[in-house]
C-alpha positions in Angstrom: 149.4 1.4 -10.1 146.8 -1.5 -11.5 148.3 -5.0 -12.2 146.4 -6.4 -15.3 146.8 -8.8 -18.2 148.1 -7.2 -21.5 145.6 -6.2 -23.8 145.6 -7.2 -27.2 146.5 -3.6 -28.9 149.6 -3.5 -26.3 151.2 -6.5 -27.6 152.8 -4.6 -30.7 154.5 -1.9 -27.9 155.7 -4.5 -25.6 156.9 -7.0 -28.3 158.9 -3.3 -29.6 160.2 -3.2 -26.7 161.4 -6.6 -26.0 162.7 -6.3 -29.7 165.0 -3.7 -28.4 166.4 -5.8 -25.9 166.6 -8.9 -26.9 166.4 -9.2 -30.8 169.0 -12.0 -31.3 169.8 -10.9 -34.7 166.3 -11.8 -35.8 163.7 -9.2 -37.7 161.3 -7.4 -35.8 158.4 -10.0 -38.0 160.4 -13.2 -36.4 160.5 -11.8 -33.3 157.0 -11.0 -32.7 156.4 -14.4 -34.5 158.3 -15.9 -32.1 156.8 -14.5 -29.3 153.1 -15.1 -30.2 153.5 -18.3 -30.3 154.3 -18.2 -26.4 150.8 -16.4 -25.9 149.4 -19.9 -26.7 150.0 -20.6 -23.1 151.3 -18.2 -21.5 149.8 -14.8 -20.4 151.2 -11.5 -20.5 150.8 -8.6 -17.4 151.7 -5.4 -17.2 151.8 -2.8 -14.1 149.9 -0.3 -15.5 149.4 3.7 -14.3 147.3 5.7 -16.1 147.9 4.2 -19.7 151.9 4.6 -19.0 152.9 0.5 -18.9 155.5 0.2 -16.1 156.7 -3.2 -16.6 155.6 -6.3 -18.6 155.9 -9.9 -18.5 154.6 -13.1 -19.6 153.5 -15.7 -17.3 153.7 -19.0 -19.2 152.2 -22.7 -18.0 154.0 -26.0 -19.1 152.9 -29.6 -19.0 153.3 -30.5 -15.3 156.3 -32.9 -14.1 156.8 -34.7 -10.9 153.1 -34.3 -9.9 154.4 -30.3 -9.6 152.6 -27.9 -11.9 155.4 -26.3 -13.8 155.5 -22.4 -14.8 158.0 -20.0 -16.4 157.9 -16.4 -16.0 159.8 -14.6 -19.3 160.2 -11.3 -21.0 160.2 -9.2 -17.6 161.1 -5.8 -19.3 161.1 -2.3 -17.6 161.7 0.4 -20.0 164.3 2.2 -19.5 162.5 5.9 -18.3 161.0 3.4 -15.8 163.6 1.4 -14.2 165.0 1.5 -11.2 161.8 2.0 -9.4 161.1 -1.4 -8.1 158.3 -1.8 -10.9 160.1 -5.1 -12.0 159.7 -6.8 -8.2 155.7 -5.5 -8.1 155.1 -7.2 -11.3 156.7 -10.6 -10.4 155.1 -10.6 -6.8 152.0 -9.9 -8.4 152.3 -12.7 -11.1 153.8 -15.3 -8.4 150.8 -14.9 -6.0 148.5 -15.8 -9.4 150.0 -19.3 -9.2 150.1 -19.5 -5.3 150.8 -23.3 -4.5 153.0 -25.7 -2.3 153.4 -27.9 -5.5 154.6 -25.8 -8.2 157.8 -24.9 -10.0 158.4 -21.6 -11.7 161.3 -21.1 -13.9 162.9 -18.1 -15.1 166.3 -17.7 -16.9 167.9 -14.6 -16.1 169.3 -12.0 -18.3 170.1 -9.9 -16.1 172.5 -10.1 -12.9 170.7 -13.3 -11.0 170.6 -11.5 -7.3 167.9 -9.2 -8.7 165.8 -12.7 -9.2 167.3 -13.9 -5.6 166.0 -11.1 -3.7 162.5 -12.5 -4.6 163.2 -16.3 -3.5 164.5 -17.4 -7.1 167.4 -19.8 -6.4 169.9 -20.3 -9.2 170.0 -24.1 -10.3 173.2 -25.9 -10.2 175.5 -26.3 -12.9 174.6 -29.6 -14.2 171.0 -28.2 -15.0 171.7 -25.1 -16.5 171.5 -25.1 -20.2 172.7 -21.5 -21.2 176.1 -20.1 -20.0 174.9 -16.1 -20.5 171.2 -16.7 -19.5 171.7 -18.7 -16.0 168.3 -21.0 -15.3 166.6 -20.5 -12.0 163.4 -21.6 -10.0 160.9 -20.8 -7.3 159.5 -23.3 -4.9 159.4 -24.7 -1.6 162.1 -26.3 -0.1 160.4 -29.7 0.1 159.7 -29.3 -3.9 163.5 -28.0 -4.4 164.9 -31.1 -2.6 162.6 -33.8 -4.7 163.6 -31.4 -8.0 167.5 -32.1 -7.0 167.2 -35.8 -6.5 164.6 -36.2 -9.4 166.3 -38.1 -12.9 163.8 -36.2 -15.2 164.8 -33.5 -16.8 162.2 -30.9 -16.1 164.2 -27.6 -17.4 162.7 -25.9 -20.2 164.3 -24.5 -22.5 164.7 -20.8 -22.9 161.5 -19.4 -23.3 
């Protein structure tokens, strides 16, 4: 199993199948059009084994906040003849240890059930910051950078990404 960044002929695969979970009533054009625009800065990975993609997601870098550098990780898919496997959990480890650092925040809003996310650190924000009732906002950090998040005025959320 190889972690790598996406290659360019993939993109039309994985945006398929993040079309077929999450098209929003859009087209299948808006949708990729959507989603390009993310590749501006953000990167996508896939666990990879032997040409068969495993898993995919984008690792995305916002303007930094707080003197924090400020990540979102999005589009974690797993088709469904993969899931189940723990492919998902590689993928993030693998894309959290890119952006190693005491000082960073990475944000992820969860479509799924939330403990998956908790079970690698993720916390769930509290209700006052969350900005989607069905896609709950959480983060990864350090406690120290969790504390200063909860005191700090600024809202530093993204939006859904």
């Amino acid at each position: 199993m190889i972690f790598r960044k996406a290659r360019e002929e993939e993109k039309n695969l994985l945006f398929e199948q993040g079309y077929a979970e999450w098209s929003k009533n859009r087209s299948f054009e808006q949708y990729c059009s959507d989603n390009r625009k993310e590749d501006a800065y953000g990167t996508r990975y896939v666990l990879d084994e032997k040409g068969d993609i495993l898993c995919s997601a984008i690792l995305l870098k916002f303007n930094d906040s707080m003197g924090k550098k400020i990540y979102g990780v999005g589009s974690v898919l797993t088709p469904p003849n993969h899931r189940g496997n723990g492919y998902a959990s590689e993928l993030l480890k693998n894309c959290l240890n890119l952006v190693l650092d005491d000082q960073r925040m990475i944000f992820l809003y969860s479509d799924i059930d939330p403990s998956f996310y908790e079970k690698l650190n993720f916390r769930l924000l509290p209700p006052q910051l969350q900005k989607y009732e069905k896609s709950p906002c959480m983060v990864i950090c350090t406690d120290e950078v969790w504390h200063e998040f909860l005191a700090c005025n600024e809202n530093i959320v993204p939006n859904y990404f």
